[in-house]
C-alpha positions in Angstrom: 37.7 -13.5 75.6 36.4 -17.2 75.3 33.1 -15.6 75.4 33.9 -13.7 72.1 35.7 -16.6 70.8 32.9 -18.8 70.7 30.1 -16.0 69.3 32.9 -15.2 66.4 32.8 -19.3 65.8 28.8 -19.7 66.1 28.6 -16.3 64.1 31.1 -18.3 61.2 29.4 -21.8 61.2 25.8 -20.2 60.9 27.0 -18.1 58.3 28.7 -21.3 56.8 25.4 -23.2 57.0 23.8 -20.5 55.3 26.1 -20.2 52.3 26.5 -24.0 52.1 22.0 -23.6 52.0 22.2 -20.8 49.4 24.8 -23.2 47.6 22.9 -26.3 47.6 19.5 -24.3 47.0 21.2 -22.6 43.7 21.6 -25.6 42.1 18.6 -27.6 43.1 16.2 -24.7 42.4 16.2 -24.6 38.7 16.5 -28.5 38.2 13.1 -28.8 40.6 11.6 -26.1 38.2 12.9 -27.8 34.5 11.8 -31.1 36.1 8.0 -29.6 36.5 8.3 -27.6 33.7 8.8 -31.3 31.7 6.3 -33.0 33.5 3.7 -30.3 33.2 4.6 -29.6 29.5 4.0 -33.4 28.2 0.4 -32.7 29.2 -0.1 -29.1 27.9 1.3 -30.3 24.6 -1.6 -33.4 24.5 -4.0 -30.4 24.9 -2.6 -28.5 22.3 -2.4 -31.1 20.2 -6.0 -32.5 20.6 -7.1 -28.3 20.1 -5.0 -28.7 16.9 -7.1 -32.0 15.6 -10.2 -29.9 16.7 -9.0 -27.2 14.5 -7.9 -28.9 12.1 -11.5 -31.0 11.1 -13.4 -27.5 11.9 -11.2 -26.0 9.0 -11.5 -29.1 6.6 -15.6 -29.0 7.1 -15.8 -25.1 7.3 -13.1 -24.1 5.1 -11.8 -21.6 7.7 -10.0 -21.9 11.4 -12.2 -20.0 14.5 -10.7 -17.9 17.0 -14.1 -18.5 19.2 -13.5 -22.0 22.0 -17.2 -22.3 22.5 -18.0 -22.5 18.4 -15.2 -25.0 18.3 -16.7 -27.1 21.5 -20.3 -27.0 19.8 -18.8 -28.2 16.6 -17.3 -31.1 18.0 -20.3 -32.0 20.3 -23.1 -31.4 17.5 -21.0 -31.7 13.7 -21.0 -35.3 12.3 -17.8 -36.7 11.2 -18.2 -38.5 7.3 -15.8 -40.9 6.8 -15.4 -42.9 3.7 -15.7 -46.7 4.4 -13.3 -48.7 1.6 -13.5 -52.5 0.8 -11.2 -53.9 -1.8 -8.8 -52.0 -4.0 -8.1 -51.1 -7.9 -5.7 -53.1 -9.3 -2.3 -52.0 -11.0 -3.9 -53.5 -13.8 -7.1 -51.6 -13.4 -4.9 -48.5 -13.1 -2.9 -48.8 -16.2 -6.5 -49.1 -17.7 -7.6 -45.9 -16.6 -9.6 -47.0 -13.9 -9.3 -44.8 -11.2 -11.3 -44.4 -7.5 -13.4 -41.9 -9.2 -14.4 -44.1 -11.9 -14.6 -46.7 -9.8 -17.6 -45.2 -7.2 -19.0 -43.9 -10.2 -19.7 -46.7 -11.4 -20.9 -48.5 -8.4 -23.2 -45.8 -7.7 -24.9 -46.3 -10.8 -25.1 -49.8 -10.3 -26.9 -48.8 -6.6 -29.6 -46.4 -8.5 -30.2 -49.2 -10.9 -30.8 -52.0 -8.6 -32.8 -50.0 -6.4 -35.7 -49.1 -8.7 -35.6 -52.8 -8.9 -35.9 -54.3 -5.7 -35.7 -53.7 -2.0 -32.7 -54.6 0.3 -32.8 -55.5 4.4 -29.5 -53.3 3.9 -26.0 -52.3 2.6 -24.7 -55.7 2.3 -27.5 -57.3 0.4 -27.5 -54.2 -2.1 -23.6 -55.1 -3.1 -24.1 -58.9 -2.9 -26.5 -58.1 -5.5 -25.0 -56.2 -7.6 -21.1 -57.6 -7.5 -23.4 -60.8 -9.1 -25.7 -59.1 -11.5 -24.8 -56.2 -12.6 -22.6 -56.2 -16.0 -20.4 -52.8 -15.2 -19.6 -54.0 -12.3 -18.3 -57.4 -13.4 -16.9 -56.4 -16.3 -14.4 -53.6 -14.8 -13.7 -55.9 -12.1 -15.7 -54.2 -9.1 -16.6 -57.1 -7.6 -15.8 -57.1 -3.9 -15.1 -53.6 -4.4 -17.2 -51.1 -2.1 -17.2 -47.2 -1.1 -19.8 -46.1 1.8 -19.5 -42.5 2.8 -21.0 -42.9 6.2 -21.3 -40.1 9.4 -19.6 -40.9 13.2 -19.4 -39.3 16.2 -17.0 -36.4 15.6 -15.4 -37.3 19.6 -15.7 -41.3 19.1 -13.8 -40.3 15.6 -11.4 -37.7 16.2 -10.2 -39.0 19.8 -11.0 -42.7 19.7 -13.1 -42.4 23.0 -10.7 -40.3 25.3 -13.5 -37.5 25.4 -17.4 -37.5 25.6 -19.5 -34.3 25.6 -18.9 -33.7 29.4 -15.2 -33.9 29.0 -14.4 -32.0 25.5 -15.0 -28.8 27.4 -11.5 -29.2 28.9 -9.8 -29.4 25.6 -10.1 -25.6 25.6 -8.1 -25.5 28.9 -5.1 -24.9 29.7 -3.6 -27.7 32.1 -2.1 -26.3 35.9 -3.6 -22.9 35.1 -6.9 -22.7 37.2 -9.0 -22.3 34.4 -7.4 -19.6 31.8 -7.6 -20.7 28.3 -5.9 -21.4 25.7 -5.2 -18.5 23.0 -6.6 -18.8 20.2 -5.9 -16.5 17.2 -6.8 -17.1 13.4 -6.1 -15.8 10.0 -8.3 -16.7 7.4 -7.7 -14.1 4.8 -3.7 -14.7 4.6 -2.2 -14.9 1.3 0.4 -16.6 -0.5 3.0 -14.4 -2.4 1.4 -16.7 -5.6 -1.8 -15.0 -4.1 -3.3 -18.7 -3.1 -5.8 -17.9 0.3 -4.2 -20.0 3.2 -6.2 -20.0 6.2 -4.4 -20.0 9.3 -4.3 -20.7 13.2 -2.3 -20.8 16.4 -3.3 -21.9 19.7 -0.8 -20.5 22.2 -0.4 -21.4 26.3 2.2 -18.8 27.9 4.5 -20.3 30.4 3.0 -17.8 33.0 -0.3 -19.9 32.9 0.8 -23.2 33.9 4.1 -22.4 35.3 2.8 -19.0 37.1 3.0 -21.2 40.4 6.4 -22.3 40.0 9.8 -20.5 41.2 9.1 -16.9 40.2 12.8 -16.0 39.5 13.0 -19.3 37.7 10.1 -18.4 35.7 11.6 -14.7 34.9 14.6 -16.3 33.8 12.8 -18.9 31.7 10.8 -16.1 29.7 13.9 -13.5 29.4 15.7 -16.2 27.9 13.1 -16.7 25.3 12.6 -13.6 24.3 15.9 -12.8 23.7 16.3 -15.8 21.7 12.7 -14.7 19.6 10.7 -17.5 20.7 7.7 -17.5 22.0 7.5 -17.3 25.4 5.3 -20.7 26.2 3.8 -23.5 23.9 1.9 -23.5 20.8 0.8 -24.7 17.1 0.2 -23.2 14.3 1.3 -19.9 13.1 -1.1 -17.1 12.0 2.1 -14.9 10.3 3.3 -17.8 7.8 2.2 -21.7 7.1 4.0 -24.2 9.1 1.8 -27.1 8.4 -0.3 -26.4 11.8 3.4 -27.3 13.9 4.0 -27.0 17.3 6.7 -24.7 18.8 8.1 -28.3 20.7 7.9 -30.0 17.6 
């Protein structure tokens, strides 16, 4: 009988131990998996983010998105990057006169051509000391001290401020915590507006099963049902190839 007694009692406290582990392990399970999905995400969105800046300069030199990684990785290894280099500003004066920017360059560049065929200069700076003094267009609309260089970068040094070089832009295309997959990339460039204005389009798209496909698996089932059901996408990503939405991502 004390025999039985004490099986019955070791039979209730395992079972106790295992409901208060099933317990404890229902409630920890999905906080562990939000708190990864956070940390992991913060650095999925810097990829997607830094695709999208990619995408976005391809587009502004191109006039259209690409769908392809490795056109996108040569452009950003091989493409110049101009930039426009200002010194000085119009005036609200100058403005009210009609001077504008346009003008403005316009007038320096004649100025340039002019002083040119005239002499030679050891470089940029001696060409506008000379003609801010000597030149009478100049002077007289008040472009002295006034400058506008279009010059070329390094797309990387310009677009990510050194956080990349050509060894390390390949991983841009990458998505983080997924062994290697990539990220999706889709584009429309023949989308139309209902005013019939072309709008060319993008989305870059990372799935929570590729950076999360290691995590809790029910966790992760949950995560995506939930989504669905809601009509979200079931991960992270910009842009939107069905309607504008200013290159935005789904976080955002």
């Amino acid at each position: 009988m004390k025999t039985t007694r004490t099986i019955v009692i070791c039979a209730l406290s395992i079972a106790a131990v295992v409901m208060c582990y099933f317990c404890v392990t229902s409630v920890t399970t999905p906080i562990k998996f939000e708190n990864k999905r956070a940390e992991r995400e913060v650095v999925v969105i810097k990829h997607l983010v830094d695709l999208r800046t990619a995408e976005v300069e391809y587009h502004h030199q191109k006039g259209v998105f690409t769908a392809s990684a490795d056109t996108l990785l040569m452009f950003l290894k091989t493409a110049p990057k101009k930039e426009v280099l200002k010194e000085g500003s119009l005036t609200d004066k100058q403005l009210e006169a009609g001077l504008t920017e346009v003008k403005a360059v316009k007038i320096l560049n004649e100025a340039k051509k002019k002083a040119l065929k005239k002499n030679q200069f050891a470089d940029a700076e001696a060409l506008y000391a000379y003609i801010w003094e000597n030149d009478a267009d100049v002077k007289s609309n008040g472009l002295v001290g006034f400058r506008r260089d279009t010059i070329e970068l390094n797309m990387l040094q310009s677009l990510y401020k050194g956080q990349y070089d050509e060894n390390s832009i390949d991983a841009i295309v990458e998505i983080p915590f997924s062994e290697g997959k990539k990220f999706e990339l889709e584009v429309n460039n023949d989308y139309k507006t209902s005013q019939g204005i072309r709008v060319p389009l993008f989305e870059a798209r990372a799935p929570f099963e590729s950076y999360l496909g290691d995590l809790n698996k029910q966790e992760l089932v949950n995560l995506i049902d939930r989504e669905v059901k809601l009509e979200h996408y079931p991960g992270l990503k910009v842009g939107d190839i069905y309607a504008p939405n200013n290159n935005a991502g789904n976080w955002e």
